[in-house]
C-alpha positions as CSV (number, residue, x, y, z in Angstrom):
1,X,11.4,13.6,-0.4
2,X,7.9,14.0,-1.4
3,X,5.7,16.0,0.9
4,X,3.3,13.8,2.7
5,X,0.0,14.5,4.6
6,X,-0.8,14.2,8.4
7,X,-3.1,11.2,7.3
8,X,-0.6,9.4,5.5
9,X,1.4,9.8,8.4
10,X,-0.7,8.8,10.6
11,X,-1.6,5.2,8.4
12,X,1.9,4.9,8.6
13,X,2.6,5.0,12.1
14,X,-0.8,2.8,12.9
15,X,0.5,0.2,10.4
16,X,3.6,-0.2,11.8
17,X,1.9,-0.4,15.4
18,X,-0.3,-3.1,14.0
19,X,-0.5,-6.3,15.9
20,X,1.2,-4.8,19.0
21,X,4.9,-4.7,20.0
22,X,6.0,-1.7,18.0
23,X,8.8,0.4,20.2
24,X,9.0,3.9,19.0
25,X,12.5,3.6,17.3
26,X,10.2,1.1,15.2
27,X,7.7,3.3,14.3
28,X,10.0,6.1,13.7
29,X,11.8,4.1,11.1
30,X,8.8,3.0,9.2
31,X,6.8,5.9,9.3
32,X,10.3,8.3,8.3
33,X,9.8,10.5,11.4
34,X,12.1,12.8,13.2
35,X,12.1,12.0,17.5
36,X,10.1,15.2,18.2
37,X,7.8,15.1,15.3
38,X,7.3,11.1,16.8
39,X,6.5,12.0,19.6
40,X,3.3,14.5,18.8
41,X,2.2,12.3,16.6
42,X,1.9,9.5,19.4
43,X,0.3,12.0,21.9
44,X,-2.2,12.9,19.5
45,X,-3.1,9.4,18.4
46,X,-3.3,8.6,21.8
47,X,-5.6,11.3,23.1
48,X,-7.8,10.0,20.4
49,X,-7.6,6.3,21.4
50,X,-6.0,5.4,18.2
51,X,-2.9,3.6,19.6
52,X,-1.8,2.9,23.3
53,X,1.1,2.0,25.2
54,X,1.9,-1.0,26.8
55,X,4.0,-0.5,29.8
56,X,5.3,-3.5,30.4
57,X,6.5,-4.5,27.4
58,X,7.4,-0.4,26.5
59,X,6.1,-0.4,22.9
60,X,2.6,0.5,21.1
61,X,-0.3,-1.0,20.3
62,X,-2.8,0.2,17.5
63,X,-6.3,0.1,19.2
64,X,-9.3,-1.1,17.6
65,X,-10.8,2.1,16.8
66,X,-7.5,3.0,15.1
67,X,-7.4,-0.3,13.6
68,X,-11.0,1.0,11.7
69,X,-9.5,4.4,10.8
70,X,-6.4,2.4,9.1
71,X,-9.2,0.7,7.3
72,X,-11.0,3.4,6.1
73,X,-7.5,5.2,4.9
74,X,-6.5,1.7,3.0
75,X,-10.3,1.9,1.4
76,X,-9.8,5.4,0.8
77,X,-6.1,5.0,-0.9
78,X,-7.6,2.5,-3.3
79,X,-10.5,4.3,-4.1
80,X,-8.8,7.6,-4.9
81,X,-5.5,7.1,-5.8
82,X,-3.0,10.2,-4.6
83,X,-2.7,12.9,-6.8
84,X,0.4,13.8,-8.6
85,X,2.0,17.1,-7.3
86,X,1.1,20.5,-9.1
87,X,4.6,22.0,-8.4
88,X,6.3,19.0,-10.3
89,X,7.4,19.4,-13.9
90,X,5.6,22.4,-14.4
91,X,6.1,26.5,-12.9
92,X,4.0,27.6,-10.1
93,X,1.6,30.3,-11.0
94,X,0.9,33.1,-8.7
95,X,-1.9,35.6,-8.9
96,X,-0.2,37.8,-12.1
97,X,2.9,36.4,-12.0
98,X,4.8,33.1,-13.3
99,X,8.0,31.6,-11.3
C-alpha cells in the first residue's frame, strides 16, 4: 500500500462522515484505518471542531467547518494533482552513496 499523508487521511475520514450517520467501523473501513490509529485521528479532528459525535445515534458527523476544509482539500487535489513517489522505479540516493 502506498504511503499516504495525514491530510489525505484526514479527507478521507471527513468524507466518509459526510452527511452524518457514519459509526466508526464505517469510517475505519473507508478511510483503511487500524482501531487505534482511528481513534487519534477522531480525537484530533474533534478538538479541532472538524467532526462531532452524535450520542444518540453513536456515529459522527462532519461539522461545517470541516465540511470547508474537505473543500479546500478536493480544490487542492484538483489543482495539484499528487505526485508520483521518488522511491518508485528508481534507487534512492543518499548523501555519497546509491542503494
Amino acid at each position: 500500500m502506498k504511503y499516504r499523508s495525514r491530510t489525505e487521511i484526514v479527507g478521507l475520514i471527513l468524507e466518509a462522515a459526510n452527511g452524518g450517520g457514519a459509526t466508526k467501523t464505517k469510517i475505519m473501513y473507508k478511510a483503511f484505518l487500524s482501531f487505534a490509529q482511528l481513534r487519534e485521528y477522531l480525537t484530533m479532528l474533534q478538538d479541532n471542531e472538524l467532526i462531532e459525535y452524535e450520542g444518540g445515534r453513536q456515529s459522527y458527523r462532519t461539522t461545517e467547518k470541516g465540511m470547508k476544509l474537505l473543500e479546500l482539500y478536493e480544490n487542492m487535489s484538483e489543482l495539484v494533482p499528487p505526485l508520483a513517489s521518488t522511491t518508485e522505479n528508481s534507487r534512492i540516493v543518499r548523501v555519497g552513496r546509491s542503494y
